[in-house]
Biotite code that builds the C-alpha atoms (Angstrom):
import biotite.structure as struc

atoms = struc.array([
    struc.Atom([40.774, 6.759, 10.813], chain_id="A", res_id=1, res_name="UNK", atom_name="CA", element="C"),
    struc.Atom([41.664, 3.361, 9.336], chain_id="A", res_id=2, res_name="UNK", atom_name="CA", element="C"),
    struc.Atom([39.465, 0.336, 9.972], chain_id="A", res_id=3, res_name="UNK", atom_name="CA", element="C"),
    struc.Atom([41.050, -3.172, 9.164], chain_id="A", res_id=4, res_name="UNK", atom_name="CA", element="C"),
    struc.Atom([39.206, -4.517, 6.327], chain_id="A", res_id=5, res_name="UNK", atom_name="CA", element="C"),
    struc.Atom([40.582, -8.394, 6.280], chain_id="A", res_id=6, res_name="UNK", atom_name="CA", element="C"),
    struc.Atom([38.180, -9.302, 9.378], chain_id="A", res_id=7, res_name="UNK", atom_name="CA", element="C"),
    struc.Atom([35.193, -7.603, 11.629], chain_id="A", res_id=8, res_name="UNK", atom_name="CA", element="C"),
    struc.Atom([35.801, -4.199, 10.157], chain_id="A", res_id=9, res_name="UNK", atom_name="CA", element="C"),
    struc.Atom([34.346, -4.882, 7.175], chain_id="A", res_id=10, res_name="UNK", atom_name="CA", element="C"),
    struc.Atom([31.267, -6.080, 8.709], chain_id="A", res_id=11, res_name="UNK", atom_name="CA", element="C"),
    struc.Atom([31.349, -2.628, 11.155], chain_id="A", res_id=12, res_name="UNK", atom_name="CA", element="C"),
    struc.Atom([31.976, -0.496, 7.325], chain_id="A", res_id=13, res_name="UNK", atom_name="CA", element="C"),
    struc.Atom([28.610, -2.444, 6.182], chain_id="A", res_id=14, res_name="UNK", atom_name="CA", element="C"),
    struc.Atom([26.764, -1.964, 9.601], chain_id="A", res_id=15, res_name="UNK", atom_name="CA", element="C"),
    struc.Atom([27.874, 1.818, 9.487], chain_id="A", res_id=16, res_name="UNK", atom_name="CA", element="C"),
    struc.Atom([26.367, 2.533, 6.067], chain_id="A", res_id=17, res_name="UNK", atom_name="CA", element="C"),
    struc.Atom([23.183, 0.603, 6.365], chain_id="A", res_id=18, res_name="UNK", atom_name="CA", element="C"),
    struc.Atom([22.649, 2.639, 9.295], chain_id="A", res_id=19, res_name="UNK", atom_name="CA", element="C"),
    struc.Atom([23.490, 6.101, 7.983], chain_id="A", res_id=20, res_name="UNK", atom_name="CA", element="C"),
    struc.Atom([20.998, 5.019, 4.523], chain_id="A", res_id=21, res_name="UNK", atom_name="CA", element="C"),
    struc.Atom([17.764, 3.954, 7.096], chain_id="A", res_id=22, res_name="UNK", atom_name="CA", element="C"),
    struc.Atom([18.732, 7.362, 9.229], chain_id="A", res_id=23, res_name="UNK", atom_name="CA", element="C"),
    struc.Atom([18.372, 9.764, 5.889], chain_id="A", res_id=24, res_name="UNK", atom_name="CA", element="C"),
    struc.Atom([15.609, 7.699, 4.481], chain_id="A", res_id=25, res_name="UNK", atom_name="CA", element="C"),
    struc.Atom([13.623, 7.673, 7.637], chain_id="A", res_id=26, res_name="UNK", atom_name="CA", element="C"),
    struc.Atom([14.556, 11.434, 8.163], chain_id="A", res_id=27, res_name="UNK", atom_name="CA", element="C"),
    struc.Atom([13.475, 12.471, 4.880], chain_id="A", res_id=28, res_name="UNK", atom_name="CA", element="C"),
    struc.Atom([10.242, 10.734, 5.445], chain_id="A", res_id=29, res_name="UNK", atom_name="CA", element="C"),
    struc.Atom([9.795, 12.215, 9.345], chain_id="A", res_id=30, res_name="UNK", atom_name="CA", element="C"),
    struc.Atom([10.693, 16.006, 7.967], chain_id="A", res_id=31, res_name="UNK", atom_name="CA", element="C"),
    struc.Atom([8.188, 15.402, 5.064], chain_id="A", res_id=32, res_name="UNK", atom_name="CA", element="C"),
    struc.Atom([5.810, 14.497, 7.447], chain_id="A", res_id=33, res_name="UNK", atom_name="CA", element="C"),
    struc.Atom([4.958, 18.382, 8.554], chain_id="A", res_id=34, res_name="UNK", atom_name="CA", element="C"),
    struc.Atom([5.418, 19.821, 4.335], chain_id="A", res_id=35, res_name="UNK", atom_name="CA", element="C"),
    struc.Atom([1.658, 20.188, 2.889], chain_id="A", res_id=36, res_name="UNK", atom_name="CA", element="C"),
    struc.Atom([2.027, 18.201, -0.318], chain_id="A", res_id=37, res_name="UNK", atom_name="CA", element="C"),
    struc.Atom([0.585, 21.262, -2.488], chain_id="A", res_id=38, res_name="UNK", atom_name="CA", element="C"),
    struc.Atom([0.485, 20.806, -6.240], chain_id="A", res_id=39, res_name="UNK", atom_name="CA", element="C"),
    struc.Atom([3.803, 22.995, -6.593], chain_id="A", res_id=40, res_name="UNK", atom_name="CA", element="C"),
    struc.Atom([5.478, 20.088, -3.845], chain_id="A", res_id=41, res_name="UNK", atom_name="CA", element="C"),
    struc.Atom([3.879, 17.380, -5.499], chain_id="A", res_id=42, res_name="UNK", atom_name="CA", element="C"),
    struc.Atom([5.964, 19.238, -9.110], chain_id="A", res_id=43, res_name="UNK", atom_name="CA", element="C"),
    struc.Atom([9.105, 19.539, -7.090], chain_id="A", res_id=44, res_name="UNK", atom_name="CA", element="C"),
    struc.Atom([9.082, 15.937, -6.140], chain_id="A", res_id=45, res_name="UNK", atom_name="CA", element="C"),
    struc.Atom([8.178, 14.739, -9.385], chain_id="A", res_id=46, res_name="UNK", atom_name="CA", element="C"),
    struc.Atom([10.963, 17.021, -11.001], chain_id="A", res_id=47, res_name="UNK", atom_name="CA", element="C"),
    struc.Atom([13.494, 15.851, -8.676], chain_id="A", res_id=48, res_name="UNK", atom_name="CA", element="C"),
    struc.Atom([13.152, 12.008, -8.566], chain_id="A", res_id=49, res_name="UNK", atom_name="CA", element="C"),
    struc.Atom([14.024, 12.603, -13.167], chain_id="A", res_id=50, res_name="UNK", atom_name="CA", element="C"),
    struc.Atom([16.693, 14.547, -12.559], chain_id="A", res_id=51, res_name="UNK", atom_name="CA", element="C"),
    struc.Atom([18.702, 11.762, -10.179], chain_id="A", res_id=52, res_name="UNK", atom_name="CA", element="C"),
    struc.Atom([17.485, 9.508, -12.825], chain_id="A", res_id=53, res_name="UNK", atom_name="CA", element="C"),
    struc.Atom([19.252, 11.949, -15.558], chain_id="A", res_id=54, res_name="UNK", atom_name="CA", element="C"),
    struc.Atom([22.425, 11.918, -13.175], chain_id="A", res_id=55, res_name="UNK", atom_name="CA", element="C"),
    struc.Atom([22.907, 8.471, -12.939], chain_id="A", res_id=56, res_name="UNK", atom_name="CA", element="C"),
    struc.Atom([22.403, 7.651, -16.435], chain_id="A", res_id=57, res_name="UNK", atom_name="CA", element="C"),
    struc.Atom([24.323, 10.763, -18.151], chain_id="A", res_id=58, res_name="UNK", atom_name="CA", element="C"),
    struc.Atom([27.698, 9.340, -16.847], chain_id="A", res_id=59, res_name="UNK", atom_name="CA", element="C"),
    struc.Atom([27.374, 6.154, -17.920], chain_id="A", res_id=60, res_name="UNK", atom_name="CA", element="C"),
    struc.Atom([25.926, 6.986, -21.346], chain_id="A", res_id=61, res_name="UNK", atom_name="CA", element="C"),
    struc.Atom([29.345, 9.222, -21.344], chain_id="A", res_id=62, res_name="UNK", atom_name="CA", element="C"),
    struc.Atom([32.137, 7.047, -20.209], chain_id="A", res_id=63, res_name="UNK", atom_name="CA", element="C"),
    struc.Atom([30.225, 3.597, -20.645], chain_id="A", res_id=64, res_name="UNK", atom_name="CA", element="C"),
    struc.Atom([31.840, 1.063, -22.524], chain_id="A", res_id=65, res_name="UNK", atom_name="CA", element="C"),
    struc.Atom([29.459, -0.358, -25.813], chain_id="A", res_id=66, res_name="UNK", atom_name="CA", element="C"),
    struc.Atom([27.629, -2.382, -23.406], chain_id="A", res_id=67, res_name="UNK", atom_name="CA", element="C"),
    struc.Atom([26.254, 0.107, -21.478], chain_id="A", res_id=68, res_name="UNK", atom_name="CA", element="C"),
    struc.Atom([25.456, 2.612, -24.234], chain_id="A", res_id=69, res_name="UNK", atom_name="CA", element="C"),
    struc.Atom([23.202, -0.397, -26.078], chain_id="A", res_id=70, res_name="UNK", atom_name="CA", element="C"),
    struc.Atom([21.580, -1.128, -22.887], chain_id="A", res_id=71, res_name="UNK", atom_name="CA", element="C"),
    struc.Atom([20.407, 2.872, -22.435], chain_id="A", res_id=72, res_name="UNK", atom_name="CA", element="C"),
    struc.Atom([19.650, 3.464, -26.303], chain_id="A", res_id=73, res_name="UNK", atom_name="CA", element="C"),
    struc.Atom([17.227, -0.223, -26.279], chain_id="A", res_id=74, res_name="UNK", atom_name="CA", element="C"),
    struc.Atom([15.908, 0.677, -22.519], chain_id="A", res_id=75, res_name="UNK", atom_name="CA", element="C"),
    struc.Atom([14.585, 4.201, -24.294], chain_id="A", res_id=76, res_name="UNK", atom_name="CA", element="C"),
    struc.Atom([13.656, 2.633, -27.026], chain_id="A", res_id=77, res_name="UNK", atom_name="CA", element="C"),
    struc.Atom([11.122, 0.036, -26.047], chain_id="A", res_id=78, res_name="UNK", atom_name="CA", element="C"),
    struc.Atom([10.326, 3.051, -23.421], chain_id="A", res_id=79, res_name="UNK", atom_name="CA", element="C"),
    struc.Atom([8.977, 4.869, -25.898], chain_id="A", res_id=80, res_name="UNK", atom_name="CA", element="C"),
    struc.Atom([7.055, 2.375, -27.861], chain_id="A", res_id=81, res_name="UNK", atom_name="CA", element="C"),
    struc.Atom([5.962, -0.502, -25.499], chain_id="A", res_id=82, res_name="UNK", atom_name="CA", element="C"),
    struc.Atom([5.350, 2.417, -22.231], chain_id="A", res_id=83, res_name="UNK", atom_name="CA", element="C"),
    struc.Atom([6.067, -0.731, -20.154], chain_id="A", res_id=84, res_name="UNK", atom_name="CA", element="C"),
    struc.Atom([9.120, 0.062, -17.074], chain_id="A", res_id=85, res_name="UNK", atom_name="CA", element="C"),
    struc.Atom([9.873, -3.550, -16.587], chain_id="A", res_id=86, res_name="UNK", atom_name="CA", element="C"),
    struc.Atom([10.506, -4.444, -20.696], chain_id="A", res_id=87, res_name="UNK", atom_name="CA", element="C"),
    struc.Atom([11.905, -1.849, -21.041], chain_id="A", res_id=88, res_name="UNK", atom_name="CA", element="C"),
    struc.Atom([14.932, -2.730, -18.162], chain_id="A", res_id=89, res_name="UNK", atom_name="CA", element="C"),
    struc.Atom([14.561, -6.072, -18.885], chain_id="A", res_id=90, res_name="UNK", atom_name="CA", element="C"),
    struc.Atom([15.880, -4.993, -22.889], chain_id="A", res_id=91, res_name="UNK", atom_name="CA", element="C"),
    struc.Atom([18.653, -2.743, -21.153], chain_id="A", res_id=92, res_name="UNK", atom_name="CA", element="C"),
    struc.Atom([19.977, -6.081, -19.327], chain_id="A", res_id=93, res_name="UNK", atom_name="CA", element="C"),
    struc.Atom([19.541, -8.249, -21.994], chain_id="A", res_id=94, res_name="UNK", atom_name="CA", element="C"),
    struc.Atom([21.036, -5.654, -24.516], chain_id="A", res_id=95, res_name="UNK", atom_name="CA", element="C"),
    struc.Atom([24.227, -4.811, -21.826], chain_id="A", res_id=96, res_name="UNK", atom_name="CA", element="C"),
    struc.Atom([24.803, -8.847, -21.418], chain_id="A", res_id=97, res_name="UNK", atom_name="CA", element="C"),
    struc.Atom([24.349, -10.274, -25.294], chain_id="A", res_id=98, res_name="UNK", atom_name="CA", element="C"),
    struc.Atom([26.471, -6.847, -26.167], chain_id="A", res_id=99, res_name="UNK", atom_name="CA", element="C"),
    struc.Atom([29.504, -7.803, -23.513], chain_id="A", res_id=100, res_name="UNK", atom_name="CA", element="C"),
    struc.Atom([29.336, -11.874, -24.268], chain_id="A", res_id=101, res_name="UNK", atom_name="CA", element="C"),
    struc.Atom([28.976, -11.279, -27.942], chain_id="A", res_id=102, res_name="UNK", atom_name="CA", element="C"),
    struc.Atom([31.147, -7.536, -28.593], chain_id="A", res_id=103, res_name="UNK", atom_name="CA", element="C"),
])
């Protein structure tokens, strides 16, 4: 299947995949509807929502360039000793843009 990309079929490749994220996210929330969140659920979701964190970050802290290895080592860092999510991304981009205008 080929879809021209130099006119509407880009907008119909957009549509397509905005629709197809709102069907899984709605369906995930509709089949979680009849799960009893027990304590060993409430672990599993917990467990799982780290681990996609761990597999979006372990490839890029692998084949990164400099930029993007700064911006995960000072993101854990002021993790660790400030406990505050939105420093501590805010230090990743800061780190990942002074890094690649500077390195």
């Amino acid at each position: 299947m080929n879809i021209e990309t130099s006119s509407i079929g880009v907008l119909v490749i957009v549509l397509t995949m905005a629709l197809v994220t709102l069907a899984t996210r709605w369906g995930g929330v509709y089949v979680m509807s009849f799960v009893p969140i027990s304590f060993r659920v409430k672990q599993f979701i917990h467990a799982m929502s780290g681990s996609v964190l761990v597999a979006i970050i372990a490839p890029m802290a692998v084949e990164g360039d400099h930029g993007a290895r700064l911006a995960l080592a000072s993101t854990a860092v002021v993790m660790l000793l400030i406990r505050r999510p939105l420093l501590a991304i805010a230090s990743g981009i800061l780190a990942a843009g002074l890094s690649r205008a500077f390195w």
